[in-house]
C-alpha positions in Angstrom: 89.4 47.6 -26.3 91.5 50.0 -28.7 88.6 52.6 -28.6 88.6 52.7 -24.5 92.2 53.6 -25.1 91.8 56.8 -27.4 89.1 57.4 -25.1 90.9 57.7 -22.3 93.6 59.9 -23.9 91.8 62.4 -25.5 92.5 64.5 -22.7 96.2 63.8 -23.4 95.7 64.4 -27.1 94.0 68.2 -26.9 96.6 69.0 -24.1 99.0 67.9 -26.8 97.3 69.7 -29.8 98.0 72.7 -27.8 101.5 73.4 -28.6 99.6 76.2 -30.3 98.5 74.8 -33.5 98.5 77.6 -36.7 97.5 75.0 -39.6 100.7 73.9 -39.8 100.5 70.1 -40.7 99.9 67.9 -37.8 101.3 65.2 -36.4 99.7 61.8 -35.2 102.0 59.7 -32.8 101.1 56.1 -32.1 102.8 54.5 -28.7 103.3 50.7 -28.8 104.9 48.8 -25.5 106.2 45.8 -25.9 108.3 43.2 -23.5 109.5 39.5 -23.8 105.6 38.1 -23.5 103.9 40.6 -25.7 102.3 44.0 -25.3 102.8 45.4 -21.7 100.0 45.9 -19.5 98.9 48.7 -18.0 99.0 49.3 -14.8 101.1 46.3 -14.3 103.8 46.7 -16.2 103.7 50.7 -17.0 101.8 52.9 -15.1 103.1 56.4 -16.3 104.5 58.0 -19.9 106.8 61.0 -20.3 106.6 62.5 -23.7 108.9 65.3 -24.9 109.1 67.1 -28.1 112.2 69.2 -28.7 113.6 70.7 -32.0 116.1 68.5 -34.0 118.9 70.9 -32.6 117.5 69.7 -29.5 117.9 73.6 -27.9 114.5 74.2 -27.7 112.0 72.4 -25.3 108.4 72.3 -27.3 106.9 70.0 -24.9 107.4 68.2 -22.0 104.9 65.6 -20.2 104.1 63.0 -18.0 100.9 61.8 -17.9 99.5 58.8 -15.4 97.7 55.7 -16.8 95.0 53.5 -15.3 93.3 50.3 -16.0 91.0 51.8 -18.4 94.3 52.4 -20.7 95.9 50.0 -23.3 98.8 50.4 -25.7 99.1 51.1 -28.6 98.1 54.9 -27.1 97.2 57.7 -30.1 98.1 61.2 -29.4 97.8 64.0 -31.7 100.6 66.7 -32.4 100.2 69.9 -33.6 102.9 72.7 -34.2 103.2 75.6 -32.3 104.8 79.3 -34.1 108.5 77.9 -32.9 108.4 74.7 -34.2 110.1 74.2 -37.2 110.2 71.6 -40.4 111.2 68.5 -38.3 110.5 67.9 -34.7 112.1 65.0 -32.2 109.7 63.4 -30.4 110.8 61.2 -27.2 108.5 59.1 -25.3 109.6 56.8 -21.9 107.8 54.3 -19.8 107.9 54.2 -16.1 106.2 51.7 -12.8 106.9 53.8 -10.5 110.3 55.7 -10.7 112.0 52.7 -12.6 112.2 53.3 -16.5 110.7 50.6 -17.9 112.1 52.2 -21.8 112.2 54.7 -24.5 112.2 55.3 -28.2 112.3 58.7 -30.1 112.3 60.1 -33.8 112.7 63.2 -36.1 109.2 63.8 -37.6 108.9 65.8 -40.5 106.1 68.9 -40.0 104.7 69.1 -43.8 102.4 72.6 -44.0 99.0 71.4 -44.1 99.1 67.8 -44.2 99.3 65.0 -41.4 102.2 62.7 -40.6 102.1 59.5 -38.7 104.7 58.1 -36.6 105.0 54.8 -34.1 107.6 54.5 -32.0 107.7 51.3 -30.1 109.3 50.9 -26.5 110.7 47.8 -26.0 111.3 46.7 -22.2 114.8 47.5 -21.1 
């Protein structure tokens, strides 16, 4: 089940890895969804994620996304983030839920950018 979700994301993770990568470190972001019964469902309980990557001042838009998600989709979702000639040693990354044009929830953190080595992150919306 897991795999059939990086599957269907690795569209969203090379549009992501496209923040213009220069062997910078990387970043891998894990997105877990969670709601008084458990894990939410997709489509039924979130059909669409926004994520948003902006420096730690927050000036400076790096990214900014929504992507749609189908049936074939399940959380946790894996992206992959890679930093562009902007970005500097610590990003924030922002993710929110949505059915439809309700927000369903959010979470966010400052990641570290280490040159040449990978970081992991989860941030875990919880339904508002």
């Amino acid at each position: 089940m897991r795999s059939s979700a990086r599957r269907g994301w690795a569209g969203l993770a090379l549009g992501l890895l496209l923040l213009v990568g220069c062997g910078r470190g990387a970043v891998f972001l894990t997105i877990e969804a969670i709601g008084p019964e458990g894990a939410l469902r997709i489509p039924d309980d979130v059909d669409r994620v926004g994520v948003r990557v902006v420096g730690v001042a927050e000036t400076e838009v790096l990214l900014e996304k929504e992507y749609a998600l189908t049936q074939e989709h399940r959380f946790p979702l894996t992206l992959g983030l890679e930093p562009g000639p902007t970005t500097g040693e610590r990003i924030r990354v922002e993710v929110r839920a949505f059915k439809g044009e309700q927000a369903v929830g959010a979470a966010a953190a400052v990641v570290p950018i280490t040159p040449r080595q990978e970081s992991t992150v989860t941030l875990r919306i919880v339904k508002e």
